[in-house]
N, C-alpha and C positions, 0 to 999 in steps of 0.2 A: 642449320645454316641458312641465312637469309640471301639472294644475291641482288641487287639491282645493276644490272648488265642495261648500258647506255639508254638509261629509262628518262622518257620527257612529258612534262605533262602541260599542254598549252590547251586553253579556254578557247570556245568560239571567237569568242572579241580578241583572238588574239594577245591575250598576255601568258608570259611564259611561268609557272609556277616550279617546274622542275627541269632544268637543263640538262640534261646527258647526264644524269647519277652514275656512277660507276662506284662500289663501295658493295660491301660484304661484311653481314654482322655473322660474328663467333659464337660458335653455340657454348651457353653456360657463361656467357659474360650480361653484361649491362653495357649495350653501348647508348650512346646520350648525342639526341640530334638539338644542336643550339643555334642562334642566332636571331638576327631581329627580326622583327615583326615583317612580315612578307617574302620571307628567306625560302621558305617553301618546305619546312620540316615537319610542318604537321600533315603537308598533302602528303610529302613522302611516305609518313606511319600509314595515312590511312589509304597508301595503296598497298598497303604489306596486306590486310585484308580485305580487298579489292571494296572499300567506303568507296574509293574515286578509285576510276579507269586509267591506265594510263595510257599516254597519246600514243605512243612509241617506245621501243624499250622490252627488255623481259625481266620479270623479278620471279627467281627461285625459290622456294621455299624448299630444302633439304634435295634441291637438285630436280625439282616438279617445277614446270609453269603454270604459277599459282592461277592464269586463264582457262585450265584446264578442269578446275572443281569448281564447284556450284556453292556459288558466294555465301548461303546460310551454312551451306555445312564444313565450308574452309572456316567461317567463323568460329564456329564451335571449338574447335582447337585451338582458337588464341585468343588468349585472355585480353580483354580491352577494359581500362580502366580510363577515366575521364576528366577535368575538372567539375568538382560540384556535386563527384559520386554519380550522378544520372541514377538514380536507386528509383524503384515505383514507391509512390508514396503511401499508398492504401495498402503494401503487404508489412508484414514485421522485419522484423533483421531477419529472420531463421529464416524466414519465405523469399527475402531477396535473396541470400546467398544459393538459397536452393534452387533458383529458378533453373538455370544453365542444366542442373543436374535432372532435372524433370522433363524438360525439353529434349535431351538425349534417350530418355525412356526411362530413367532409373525408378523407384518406386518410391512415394512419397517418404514412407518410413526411412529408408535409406538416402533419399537426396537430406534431410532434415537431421539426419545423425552427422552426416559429411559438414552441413552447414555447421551445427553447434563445434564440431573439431577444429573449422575453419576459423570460427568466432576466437578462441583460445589461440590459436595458432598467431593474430594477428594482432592482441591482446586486446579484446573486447570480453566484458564478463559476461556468464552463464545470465546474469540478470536484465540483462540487454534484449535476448532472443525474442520476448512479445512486444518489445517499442516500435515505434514507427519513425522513419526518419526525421519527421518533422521534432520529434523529441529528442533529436541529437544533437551534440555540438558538432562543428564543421568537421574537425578532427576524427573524431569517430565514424561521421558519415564514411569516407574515406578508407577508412578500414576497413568497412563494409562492403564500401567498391572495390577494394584489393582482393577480400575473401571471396567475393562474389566470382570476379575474376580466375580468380585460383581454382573454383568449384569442380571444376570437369578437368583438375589437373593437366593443365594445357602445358607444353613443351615452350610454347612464346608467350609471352605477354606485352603489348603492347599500351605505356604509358602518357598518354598525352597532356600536359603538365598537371597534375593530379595533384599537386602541392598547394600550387600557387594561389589558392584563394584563402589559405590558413592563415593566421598570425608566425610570426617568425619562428617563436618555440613551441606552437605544437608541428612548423614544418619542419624544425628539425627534429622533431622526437616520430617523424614519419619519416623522415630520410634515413634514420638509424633503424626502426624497423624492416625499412624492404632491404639494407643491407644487411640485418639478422638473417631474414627470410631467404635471400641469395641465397647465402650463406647454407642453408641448411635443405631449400630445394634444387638450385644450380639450374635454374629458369633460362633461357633464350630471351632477354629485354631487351625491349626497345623504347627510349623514355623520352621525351619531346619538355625542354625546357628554354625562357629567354635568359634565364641567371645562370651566366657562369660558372658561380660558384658552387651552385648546385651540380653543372655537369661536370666539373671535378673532383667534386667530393663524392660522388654515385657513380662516377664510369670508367668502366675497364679501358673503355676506347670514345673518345667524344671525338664528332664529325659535328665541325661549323661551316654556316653555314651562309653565305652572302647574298644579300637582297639580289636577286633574278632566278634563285634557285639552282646557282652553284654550289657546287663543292668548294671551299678555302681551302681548307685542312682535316686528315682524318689523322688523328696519331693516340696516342696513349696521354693522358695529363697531363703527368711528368715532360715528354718532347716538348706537348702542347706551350707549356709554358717557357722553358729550356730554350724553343727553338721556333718561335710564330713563322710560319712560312711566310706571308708580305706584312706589309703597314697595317693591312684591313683586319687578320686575325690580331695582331700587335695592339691595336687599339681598342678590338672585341675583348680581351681577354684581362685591358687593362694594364693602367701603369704599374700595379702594386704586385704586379705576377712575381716579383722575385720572393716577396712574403710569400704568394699563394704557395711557389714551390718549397717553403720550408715545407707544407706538409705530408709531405712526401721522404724526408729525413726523419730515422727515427733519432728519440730523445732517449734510446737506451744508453746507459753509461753516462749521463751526463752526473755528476758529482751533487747529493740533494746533503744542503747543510744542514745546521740548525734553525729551528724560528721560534722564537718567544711565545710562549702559552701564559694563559692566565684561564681561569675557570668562571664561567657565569656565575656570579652570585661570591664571588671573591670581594672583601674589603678594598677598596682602593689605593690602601697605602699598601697593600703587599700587591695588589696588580704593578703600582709604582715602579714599586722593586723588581720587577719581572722585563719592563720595557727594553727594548732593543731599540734605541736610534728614533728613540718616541714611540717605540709603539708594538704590539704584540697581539696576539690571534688567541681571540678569545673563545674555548671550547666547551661542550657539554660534556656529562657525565661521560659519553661512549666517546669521547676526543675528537668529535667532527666539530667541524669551523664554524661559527656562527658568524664572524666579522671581523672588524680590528677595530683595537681601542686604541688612542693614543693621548701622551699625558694631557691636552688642552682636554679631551675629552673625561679627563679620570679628573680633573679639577671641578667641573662639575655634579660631579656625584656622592653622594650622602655616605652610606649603608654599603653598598656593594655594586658591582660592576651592575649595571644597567641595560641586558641587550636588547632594549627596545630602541636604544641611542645610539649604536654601535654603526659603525663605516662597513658599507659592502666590500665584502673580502676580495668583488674581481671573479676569474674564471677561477675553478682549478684543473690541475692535470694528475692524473694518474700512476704511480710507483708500482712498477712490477719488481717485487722485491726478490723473484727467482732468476732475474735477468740483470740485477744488479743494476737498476738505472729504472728510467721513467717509462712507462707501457707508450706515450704517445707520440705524440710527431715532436719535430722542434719548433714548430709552430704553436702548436700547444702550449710549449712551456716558456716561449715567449710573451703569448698572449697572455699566459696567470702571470709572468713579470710585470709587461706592460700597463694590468689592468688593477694593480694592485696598488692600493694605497700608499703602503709601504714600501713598493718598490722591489719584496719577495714575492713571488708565485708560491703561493700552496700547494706542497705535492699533499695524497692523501692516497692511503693503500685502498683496496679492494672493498672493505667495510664502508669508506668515508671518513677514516680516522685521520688527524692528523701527524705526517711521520717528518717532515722537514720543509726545507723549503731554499726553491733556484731565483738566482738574478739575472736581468738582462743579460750582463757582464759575462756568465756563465754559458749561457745559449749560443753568445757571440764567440765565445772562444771555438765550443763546440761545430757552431758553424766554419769559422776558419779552418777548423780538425779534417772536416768534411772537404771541404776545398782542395788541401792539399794533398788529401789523400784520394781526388778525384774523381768521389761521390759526387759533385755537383761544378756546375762550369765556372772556373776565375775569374 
């Protein structure tokens, strides 16, 4: 458990970076420090391992006055990961992940079996281990700064926006790892981000965070959005929060119908025949979606369905089919209505196959369900 008990952290010149914190991160959660630029959330991280002093104030580390250890070796037990990886560029991957574990004494042979474990663990391959950062994609670097991090199996880790220089989809295919990773080591995080959406979709408990280095609000998502304590989080968190909180509803039970198939490589007078409303989801061999055809589109075609020509099919969302309904949020399965051509969201089971498919119409009912049954506020 982390504590910041009335912690301040003011500059010679007099500006104030953190005003009287008061706030307690849960051990085994991800809590997410947000806000704008100059809010004071990254000085806050980097007083958890005493980077910066603070002015005033005590912060606990499991009920210790984290002023009372010696700043390299407080380090050592908490993971710091960075924007940009900070990796050493003349070592290999195996050698960056190993360093933390060499530095504690461990013996080369053994910090370098830990790293390769570490490497798989955060899904980087065995054929990675002699490159050198420079021969990385951004994305990967990253992993390397997550494993590195992880090395000496530290109880906290402290994130300071570590995403944020990636492209959109590999930062989401990195937001979904370190909630795998949670998930299966139960770490003490601490993550520093400006997007939102990111501290909602990554945190147990997000604390935003207002330009002089106050506290707004610390609450759980769900509140967060539910219930912005003034105008300032209100306006942090954005108009469209009432979307963001569908994702927090599940999309279990929602009723998935039919939706038109046609197979790649079908004649076009029987794809014809197949259309739903102009138009049908056109499948491979193993029945995952490659797109949607619709009849303007099946007038231009000779021989057989065409999917190099084919309309992107939009999101999909997920069918748990042991739970009788859809595995994900109702946001989810809004956004494959939404984003869908046709106007159906494609659900698809566990392989990627295709099993039916929701409409707006559907989501919205389900969301009124919720409403009156006081899952969510009227």
């Amino acid at each position: 458990m982390i504590e910041f008990q009335a912690v301040t952290k003011r500059y010679p010149d007099g500006t104030v970076a953190v005003d009287s914190l008061d706030l307690t991160v849960e051990d085994g959660r991800i809590t997410v420090f947000v806000g704008p630029s100059g809010c004071g959330k990254t000085t806050s991280l980097r007083m958890i391992n005493r980077m910066i002093d603070p002015t005033s104030g005590t912060i606990l580390l499991n009920g210790k006055d984290i002023r009372e250890s010696d700043p390299p070796l407080l380090r050592r037990g908490i993971g710091y990961v960075i924007q940009h990886a900070g990796l050493f560029p003349h070592r290999t991957v195996l050698d960056n992940v190993a360093t933390v574990p060499l530095l504690s004494g461990v013996d080369k042979r053994t910090a370098r079996s830990r790293a390769a474990e570490l490497m798989e663990l955060v899904g980087l391959p065995s054929t990675m281990a002699k490159r050198y950062p420079a021969q990385l994609s951004g994305g990967q670097q990253q992993r390397v700064g997550v494993a590195r991090a992880l090395a000496a199996d530290p109880p906290v880790l402290l994130m300071d926006e570590p995403f944020s220089a990636v492209d959109p989809i590999v930062r989401d295919d990195l937001q979904q790892q370190l909630l795998r990773l949670q998930s299966e080591l139960d770490k003490t995080i601490v993550f520093v981000t400006h997007d939102i959406d990111e501290a909602i979709k990554l945190g147990d408990r997000v604390a935003v965070f207002r330009v002089g280095g106050r506290l707004a609000q610390y609450d759980s998502p769900s509140a967060l959005l539910a219930k912005p304590a003034d105008d300032f989080v209100s306006s942090f968190v954005g108009r469209d929060r009432g979307y963001r909180a569908l994702g927090f509803l599940t999309a279990t039970g929602i009723p998935v119908g039919e939706v038109a198939t046609v197979r790649a490589g079908d004649a076009p007078e029987r794809a014809r025949e197949a259309l739903v409303d102009g138009w049908a989801v056109v499948v491979d061999e193993q029945n995952r979606p490659l797109g949607w055809v619709s009849a303007d589109l099946l007038s231009t075609m000779d021989k057989s369905v065409d999917t190099e020509a084919l309309v992107s099919g939009g999101s999909l969302f997920e069918v748990d089919s042991s739970a009788g309904g859809t595995a994900g949020s109702l946001r989810n399965a809004l956004d494959a209505a939404l984003s869908s051509p046709a106007a159906v969201g494609i659900a698809v089971d566990g392989t990627g196959a295709v099993v039916g498919g929701v409409t707006a119409d559907t989501v919205l009912s389900a969301l009124a369900d919720a409403r009156s049954s006081g899952e969510v506020p009227g």
